[in-house]
C-alpha positions as CSV (number, residue, x, y, z in Angstrom):
1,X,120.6,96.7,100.6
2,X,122.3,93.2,98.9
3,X,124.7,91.9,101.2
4,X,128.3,92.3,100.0
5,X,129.2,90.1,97.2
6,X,132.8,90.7,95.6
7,X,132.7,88.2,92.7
8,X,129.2,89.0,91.7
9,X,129.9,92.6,91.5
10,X,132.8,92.1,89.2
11,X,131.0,89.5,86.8
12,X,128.7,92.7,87.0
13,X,131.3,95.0,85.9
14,X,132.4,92.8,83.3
15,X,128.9,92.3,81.9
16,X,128.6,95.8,81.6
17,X,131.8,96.3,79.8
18,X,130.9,93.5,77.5
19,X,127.8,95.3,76.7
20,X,128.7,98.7,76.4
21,X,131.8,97.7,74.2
22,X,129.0,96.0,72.2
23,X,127.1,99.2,72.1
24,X,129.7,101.3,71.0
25,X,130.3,98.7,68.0
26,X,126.7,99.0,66.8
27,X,127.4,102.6,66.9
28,X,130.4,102.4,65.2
29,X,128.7,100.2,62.2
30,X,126.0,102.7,61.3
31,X,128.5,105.5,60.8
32,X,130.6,103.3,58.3
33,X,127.7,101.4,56.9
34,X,125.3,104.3,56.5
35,X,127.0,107.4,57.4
36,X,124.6,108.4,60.4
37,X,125.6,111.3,62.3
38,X,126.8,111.6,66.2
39,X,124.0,113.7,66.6
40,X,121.0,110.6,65.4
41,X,123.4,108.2,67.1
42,X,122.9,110.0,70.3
43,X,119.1,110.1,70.2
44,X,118.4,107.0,69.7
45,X,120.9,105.5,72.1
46,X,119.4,107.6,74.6
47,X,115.5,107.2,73.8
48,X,115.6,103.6,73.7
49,X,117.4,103.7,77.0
50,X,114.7,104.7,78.6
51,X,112.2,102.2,78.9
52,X,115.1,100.1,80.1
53,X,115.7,101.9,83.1
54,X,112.0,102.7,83.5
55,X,111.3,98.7,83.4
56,X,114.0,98.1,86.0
57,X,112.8,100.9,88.5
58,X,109.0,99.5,88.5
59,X,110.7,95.7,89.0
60,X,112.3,96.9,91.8
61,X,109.1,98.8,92.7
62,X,111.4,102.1,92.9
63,X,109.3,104.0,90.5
64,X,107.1,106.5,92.3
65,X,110.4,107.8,94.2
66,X,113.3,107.0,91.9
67,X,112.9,109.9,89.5
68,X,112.4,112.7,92.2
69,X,114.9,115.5,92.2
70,X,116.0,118.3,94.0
71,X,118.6,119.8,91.7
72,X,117.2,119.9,88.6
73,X,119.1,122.8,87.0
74,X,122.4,120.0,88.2
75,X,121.0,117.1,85.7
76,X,120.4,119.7,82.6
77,X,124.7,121.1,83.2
78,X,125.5,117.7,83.1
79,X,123.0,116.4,80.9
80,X,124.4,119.0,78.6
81,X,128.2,118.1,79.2
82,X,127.7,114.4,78.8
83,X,125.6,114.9,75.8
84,X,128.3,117.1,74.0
85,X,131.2,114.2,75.2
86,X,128.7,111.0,73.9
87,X,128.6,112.9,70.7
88,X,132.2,113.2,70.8
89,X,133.1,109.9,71.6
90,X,130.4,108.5,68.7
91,X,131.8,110.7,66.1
92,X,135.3,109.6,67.5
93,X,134.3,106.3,66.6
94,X,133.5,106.8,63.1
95,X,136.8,108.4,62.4
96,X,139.0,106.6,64.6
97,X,140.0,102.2,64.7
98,X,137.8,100.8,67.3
99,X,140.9,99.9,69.5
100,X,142.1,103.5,68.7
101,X,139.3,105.4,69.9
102,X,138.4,103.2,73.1
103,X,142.5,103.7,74.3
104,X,142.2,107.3,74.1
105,X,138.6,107.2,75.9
106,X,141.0,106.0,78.8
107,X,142.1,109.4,78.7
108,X,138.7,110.5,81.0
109,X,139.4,108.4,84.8
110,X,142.9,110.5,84.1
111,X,141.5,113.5,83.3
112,X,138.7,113.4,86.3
113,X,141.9,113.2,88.7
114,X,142.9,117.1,87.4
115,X,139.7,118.6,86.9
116,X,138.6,117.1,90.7
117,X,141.5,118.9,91.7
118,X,140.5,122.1,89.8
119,X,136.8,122.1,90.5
120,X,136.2,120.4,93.7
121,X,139.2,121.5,95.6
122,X,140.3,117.5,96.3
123,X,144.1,117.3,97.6
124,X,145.4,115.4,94.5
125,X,149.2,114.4,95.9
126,X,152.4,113.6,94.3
127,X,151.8,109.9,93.4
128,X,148.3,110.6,91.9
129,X,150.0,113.3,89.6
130,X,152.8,110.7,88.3
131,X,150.1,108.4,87.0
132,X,148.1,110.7,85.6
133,X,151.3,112.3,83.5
134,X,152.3,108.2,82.8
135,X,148.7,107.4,81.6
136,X,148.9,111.3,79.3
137,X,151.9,109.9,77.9
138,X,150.3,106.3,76.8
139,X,147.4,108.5,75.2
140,X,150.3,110.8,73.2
141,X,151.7,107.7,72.1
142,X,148.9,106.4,70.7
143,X,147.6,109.8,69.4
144,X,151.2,110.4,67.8
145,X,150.5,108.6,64.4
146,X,147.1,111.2,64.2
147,X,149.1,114.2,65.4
148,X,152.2,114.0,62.2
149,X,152.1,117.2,60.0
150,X,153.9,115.8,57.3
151,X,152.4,115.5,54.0
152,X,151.3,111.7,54.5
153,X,148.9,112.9,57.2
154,X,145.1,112.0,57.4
155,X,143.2,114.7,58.4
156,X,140.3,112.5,58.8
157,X,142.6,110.9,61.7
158,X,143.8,113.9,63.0
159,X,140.7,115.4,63.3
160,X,139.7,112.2,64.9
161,X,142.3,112.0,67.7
162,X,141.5,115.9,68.5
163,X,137.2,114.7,69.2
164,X,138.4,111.6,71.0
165,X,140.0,113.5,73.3
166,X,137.5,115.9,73.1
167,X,135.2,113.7,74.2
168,X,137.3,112.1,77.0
169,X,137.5,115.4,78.4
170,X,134.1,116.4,78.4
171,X,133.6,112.7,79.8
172,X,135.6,113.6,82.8
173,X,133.7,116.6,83.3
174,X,130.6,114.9,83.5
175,X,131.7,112.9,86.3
176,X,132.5,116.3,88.0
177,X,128.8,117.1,87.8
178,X,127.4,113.3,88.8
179,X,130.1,113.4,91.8
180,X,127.9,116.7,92.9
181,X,124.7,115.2,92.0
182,X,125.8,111.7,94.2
183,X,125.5,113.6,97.8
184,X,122.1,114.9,97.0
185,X,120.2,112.4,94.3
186,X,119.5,108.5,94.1
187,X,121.2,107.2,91.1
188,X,118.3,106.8,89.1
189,X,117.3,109.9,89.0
190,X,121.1,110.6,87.7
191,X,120.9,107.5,85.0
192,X,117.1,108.8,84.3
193,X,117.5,112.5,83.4
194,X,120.8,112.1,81.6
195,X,118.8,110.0,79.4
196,X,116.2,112.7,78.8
197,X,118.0,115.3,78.4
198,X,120.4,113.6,76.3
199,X,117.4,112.3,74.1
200,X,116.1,116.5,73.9
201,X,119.6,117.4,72.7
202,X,119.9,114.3,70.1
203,X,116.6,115.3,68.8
204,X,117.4,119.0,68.3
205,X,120.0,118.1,65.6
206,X,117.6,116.9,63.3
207,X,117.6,119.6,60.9
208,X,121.8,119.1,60.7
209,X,121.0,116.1,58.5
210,X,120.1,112.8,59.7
211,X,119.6,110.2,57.6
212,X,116.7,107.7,56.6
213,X,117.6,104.4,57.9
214,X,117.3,101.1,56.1
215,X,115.7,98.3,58.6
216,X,119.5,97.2,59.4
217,X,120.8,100.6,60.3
218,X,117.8,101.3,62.4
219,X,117.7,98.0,64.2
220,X,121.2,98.4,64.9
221,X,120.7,102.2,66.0
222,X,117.8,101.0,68.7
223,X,119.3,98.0,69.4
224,X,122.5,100.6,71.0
225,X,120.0,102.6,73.2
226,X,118.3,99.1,74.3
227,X,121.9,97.6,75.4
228,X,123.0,101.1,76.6
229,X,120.4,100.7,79.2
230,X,120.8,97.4,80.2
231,X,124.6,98.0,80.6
232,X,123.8,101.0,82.4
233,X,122.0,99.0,84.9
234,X,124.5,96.1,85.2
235,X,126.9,98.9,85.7
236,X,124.8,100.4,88.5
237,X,124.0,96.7,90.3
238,X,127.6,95.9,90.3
239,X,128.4,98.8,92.6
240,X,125.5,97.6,95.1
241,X,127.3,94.3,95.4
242,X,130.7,95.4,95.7
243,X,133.3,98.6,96.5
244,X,134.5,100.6,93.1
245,X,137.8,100.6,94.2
246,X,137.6,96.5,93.6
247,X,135.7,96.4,90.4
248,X,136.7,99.6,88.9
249,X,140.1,98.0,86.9
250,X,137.7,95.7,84.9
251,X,136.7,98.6,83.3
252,X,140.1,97.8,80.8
253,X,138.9,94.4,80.2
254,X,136.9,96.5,76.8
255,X,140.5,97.2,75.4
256,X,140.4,93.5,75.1
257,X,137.0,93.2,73.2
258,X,137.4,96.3,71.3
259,X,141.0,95.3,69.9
260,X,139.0,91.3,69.2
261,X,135.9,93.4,67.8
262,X,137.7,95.6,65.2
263,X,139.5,92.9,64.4
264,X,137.1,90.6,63.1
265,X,133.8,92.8,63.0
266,X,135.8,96.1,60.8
267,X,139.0,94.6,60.0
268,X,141.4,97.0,61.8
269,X,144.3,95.2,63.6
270,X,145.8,97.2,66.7
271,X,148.7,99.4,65.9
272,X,151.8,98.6,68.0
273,X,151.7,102.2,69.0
274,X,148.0,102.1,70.4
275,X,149.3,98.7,72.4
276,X,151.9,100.0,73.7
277,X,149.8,103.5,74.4
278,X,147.0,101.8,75.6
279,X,149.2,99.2,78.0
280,X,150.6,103.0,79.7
281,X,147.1,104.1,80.3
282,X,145.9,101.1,82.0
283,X,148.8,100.6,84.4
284,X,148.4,104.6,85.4
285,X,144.7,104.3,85.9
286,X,145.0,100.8,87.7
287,X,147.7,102.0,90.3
288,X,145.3,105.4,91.0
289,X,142.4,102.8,91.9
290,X,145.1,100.7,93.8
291,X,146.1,103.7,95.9
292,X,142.5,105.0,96.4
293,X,141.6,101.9,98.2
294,X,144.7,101.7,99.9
295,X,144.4,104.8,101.6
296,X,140.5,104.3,102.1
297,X,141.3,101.1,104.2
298,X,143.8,103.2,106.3
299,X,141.6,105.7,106.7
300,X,139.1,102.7,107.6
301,X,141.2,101.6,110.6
302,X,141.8,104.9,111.7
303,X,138.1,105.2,112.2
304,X,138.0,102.1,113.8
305,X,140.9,102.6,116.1
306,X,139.4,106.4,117.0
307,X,136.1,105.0,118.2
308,X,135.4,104.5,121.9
309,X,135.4,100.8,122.8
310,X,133.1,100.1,125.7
């Protein structure tokens, strides 16, 4: 177990950000570029994953026990759930402004705070519930441009705002499975099956119409399940160095890259409304963290102070 290193898990975080912001970009190009559906986009991202996390387990000579699981039948529900919200999310993308679509993504860490409350019976108090109905309103505001039913509307945008938060929401209920699978199964069994079953599921929508890929599309479509792995990983490492609560927050720092990404990679500048939506979602979701790690160090010292000093 590495020894506690706060700085080094949140360069971790930040990596990982970086390079799943990167991955969702690559994504992104071979729907405008080549029209390739979410369902192709979600094989590959997922099949070239794999020896990614396969390479890491043997280096960490993890191999032989890593992949074991009890709960099976747990990994295919939320293999199944998180393959439905990835294909979400992707098609999200090719509808959607990169900034656009990764500010309404936000929507999940919000939504996980309800359906924990629905699902795994956690006491979800007053102050919780305010920032969750803040960071809802920062994602209306920057769905609202999507959601007009006046004759100038896009329905290419407004069916896009309705799979992004499609896919936020079947996001957040994939966490509801994982945060089952957690007490029972070692992480990269969790990270592992996902990406098989995820892979199965891509690969069944092969007679919906993929596409041939030229050598650009296709290096671009492995090069998204390659990174996906690797941020994955860095994602994973930065939680063995330090607590979520700390390094959770950096999560936002992709609003950053995505508004700098589709801004001179697809030429979309940020709407005022998606800032100013976006700015509402990230100061909810930052003040739930906050409070979660207040009241896990009070609840630290009342351990502390409840155990017998001899």
């Amino acid at each position: 177990m590495p020894h506690p290193n706060p700085m080094q898990g949140i360069l971790l975080k930040c990596a990982s950000v970086a390079v799943f912001t990167v991955m969702a970009a690559m994504v992104k190009s071979t729907s405008e570029t080549a029209s390739v559906p979410a369902g192709q986009q979600v094989f590959f991202r997922s099949l070239f994953a794999i020896p990614v996390i396969l390479i890491w387990l043997a280096l960490r000579g993890e191999l032989g026990v890593g992949l074991r699981t009890v709960r099976p039948m747990g990994h295919v529900y939320r293999g199944i759930v998180g393959t439905v919200a990835m294909a979400l999310n992707f098609w999200a993308l090719a509808l959607l402004s990169f900034p656009e679509a990764t500010a309404i993504g936000y929507a999940a860490p919000l939504l996980v705070v309800i359906f924990a409350a629905m699902f795994l019976g956690e006491d979800v108090r007053l102050f919780r519930l305010s920032m969750v109905g803040i960071g809802l309103t920062g994602v209306l505001i920057v769905l609202s441009p999507q959601l007009r039913l006046d004759a100038d509307a896009d329905p290419y945008r407004m069916l896009g705002a309705v799979v992004a938060m499609g896919g936020a929401a079947g996001s957040a209920l994939a966490q509801i499975f994982v945060r089952k699978l957690v007490q029972e199964e070692r992480t990269s069994a969790i990270v592992f099956w996902f990406s098989f079953t995820s892979t199965i599921l891509g690969l069944a929508t092969l007679p919906f119409g993929w596409v041939w890929p030229d050598a650009t599309t296709a290096m671009l479509l492995v090069g998204s399940g390659i990174l996906g792995g690797v941020a994955q990983i860095l994602l994973t490492s930065a939680y063995r160095f330090a607590d979520a609560s700390l390094v959770a927050p950096f999560e936002y720092v992709s609003m950053l890259l995505a508004i700098a990404i589709g801004w001179y990679v697809f030429g979309e500048a940020p709407a005022r409304v998606v800032l100013i939506g976006a700015s509402l979602v990230i100061l909810a979701g930052i003040m739930i963290i906050w409070r979660e790690r207040q009241l896990g160090l009070e609840r630290s010292r009342q351990r502390k102070a409840m155990t017998p000093q001899g």
